[in-house]
C-alpha positions as CSV (number, residue, x, y, z in Angstrom):
1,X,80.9,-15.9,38.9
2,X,81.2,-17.3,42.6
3,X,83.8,-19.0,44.0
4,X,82.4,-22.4,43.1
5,X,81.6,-21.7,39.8
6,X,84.9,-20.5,39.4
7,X,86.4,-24.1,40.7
8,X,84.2,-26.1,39.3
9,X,85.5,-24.5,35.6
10,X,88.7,-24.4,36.3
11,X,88.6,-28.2,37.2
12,X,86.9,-28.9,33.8
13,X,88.6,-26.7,31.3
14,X,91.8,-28.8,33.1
15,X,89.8,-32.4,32.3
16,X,88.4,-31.1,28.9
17,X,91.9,-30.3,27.9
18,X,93.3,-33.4,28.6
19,X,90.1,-35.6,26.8
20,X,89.4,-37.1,29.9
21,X,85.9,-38.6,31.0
22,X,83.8,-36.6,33.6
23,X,80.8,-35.4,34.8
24,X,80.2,-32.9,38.0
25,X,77.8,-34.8,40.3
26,X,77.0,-33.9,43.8
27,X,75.3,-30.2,45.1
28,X,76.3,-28.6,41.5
29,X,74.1,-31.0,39.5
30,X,71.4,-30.8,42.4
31,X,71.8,-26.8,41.4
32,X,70.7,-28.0,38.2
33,X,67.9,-30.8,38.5
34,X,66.7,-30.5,41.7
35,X,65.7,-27.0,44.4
36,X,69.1,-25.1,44.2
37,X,70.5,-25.3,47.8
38,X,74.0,-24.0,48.8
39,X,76.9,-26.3,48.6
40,X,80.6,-26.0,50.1
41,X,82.1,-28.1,47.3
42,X,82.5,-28.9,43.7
43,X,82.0,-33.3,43.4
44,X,82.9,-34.7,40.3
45,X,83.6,-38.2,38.9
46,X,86.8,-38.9,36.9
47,X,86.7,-41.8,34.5
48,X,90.3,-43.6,35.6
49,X,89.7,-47.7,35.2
50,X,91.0,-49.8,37.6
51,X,94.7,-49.5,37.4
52,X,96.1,-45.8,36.1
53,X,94.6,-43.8,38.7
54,X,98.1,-43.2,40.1
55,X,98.7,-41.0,36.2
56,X,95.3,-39.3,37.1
57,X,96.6,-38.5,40.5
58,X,99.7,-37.0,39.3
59,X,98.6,-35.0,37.1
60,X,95.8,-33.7,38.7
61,X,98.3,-32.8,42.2
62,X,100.5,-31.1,39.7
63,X,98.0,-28.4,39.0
64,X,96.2,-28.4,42.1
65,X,96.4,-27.8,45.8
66,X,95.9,-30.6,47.7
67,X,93.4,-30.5,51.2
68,X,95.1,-33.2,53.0
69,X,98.6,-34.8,53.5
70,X,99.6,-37.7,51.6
71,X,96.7,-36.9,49.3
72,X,97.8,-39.6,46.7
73,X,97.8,-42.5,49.2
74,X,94.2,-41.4,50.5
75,X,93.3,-41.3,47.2
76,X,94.6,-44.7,45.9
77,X,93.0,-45.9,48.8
78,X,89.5,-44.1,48.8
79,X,89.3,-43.6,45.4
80,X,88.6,-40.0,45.7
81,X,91.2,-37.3,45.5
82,X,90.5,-34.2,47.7
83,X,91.3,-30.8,45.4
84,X,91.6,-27.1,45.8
85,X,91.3,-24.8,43.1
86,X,92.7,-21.5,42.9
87,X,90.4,-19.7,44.5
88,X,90.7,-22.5,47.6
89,X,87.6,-23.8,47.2
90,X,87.1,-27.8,47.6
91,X,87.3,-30.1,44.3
92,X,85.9,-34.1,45.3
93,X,87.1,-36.0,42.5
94,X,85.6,-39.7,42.4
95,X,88.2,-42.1,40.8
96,X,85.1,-44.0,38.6
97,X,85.9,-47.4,37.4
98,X,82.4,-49.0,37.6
99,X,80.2,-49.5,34.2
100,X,77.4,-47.3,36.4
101,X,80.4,-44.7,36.6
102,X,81.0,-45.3,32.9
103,X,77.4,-44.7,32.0
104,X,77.1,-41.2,34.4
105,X,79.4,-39.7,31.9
106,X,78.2,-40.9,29.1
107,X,74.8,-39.8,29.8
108,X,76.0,-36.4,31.3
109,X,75.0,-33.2,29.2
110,X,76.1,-29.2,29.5
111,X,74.5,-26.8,31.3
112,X,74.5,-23.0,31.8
113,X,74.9,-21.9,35.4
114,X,76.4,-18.5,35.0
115,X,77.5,-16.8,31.8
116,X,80.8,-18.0,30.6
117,X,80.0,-21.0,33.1
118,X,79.1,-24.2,31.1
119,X,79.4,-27.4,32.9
120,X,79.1,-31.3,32.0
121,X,76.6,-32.6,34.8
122,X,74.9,-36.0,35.4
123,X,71.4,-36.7,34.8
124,X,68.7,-36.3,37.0
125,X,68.2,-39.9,37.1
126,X,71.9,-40.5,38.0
127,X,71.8,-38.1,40.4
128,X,68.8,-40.1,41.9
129,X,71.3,-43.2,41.8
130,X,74.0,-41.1,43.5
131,X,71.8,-39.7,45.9
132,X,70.1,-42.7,47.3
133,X,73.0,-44.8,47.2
134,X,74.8,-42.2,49.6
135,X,71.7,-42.3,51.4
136,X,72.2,-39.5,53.9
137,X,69.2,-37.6,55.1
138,X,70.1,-34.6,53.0
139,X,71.0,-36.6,50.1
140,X,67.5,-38.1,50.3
141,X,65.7,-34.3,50.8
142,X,67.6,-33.8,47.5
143,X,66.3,-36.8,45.8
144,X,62.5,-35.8,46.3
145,X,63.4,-32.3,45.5
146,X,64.9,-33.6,41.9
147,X,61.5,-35.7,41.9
148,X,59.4,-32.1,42.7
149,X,61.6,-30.4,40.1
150,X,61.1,-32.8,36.9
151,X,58.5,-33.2,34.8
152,X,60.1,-36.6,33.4
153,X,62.3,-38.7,35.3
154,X,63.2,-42.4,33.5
155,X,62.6,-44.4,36.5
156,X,63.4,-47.3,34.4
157,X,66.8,-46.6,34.5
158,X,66.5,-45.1,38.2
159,X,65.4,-48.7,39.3
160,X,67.4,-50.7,36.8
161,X,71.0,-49.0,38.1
162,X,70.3,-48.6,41.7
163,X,69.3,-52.1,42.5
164,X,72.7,-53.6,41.5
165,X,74.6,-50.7,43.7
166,X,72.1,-51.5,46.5
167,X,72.5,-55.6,46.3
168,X,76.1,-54.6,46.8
169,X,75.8,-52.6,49.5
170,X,73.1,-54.9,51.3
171,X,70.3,-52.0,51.8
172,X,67.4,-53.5,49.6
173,X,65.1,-50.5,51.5
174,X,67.1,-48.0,49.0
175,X,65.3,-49.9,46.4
176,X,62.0,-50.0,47.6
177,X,61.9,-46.0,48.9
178,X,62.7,-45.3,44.9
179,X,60.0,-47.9,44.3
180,X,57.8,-45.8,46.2
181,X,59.0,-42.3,44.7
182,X,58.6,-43.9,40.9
183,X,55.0,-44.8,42.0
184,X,53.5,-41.4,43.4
């Protein structure tokens, strides 16, 4: 297995084990929907709440390296906790809290990447949320290429989670490019 693979099951044998609520999101799950491209990190989202991340935090620190000093406070405050796994490779975990976080992991389902390597990803139509809503150049190359890749893509539920996320973040053209993608 590479050195990713290897993180990103290390991180979730620690998560299964513990009955917490994840999904791996991010350049893994693009690995898996969309044209596999190389990516320097394993993003996942953690299903905390609003109020016992700090438990989350803990726990997680006490297994794993952290990148930065004063991870805990960056993470209490960024809601995202930056990881290293054993191997040193880079673990993003998303404190989640929103019911759009919620439903990521509930829609998630396992995947193969490597033999003994089976990992909970998103959707392909949450990744298009994820994706968009990030809105970076490359995150929107890998929205089209998840678009290229699928046969079937729920846009219903593309359109219907995004435009929520986008109202909040006052970028209505997020909603109309997807319009556009749904339409081709």
């Amino acid at each position: 297995m590479n050195a990713l693979y290897t993180a990103a099951k290390q991180i979730s044998d620690f998560m299964i084990a513990r009955n917490w609520e994840f999904a791996i999101i991010g350049g893994m799950a693009v690995q898996r929907w969309g044209e596999p491209r190389q990516t320097l990190d394993v993003d996942l989202t953690l299903l905390t709440g609003f109020g016992g991340e700090d438990e989350y935090i803990a726990t997680l620190l006490g297994s794993f390296g952290s990148r930065i000093a004063d991870a805990a406070d960056f993470a209490a405050r960024n809601r995202v906790l930056l990881l290293a796994a054993e191997n040193g490779a880079p673990i993003d975990v998303s404190l989640g809290g929103l019911p759009f976080e919620k439903r990521v992991i509930q829609r998630a389902s396992p995947f193969i990447f490597a033999p003994e390597c089976e990992l909970v990803t998103c959707s392909a139509e949450d990744l298009i949320v994820l994706k968009a809503f990030a809105g970076r150049p490359r995150d929107w190359l890998d929205v089209e290429s998840i678009v290229n890749r699928q046969d079937s893509i729920d846009w219903g539920t593309v359109l219907r989670e995004i435009r929520p996320l986008a109202e909040a973040k006052d970028a209505p053209e997020t909603v109309s490019r997807l319009e556009t993608l749904a339409a081709q």
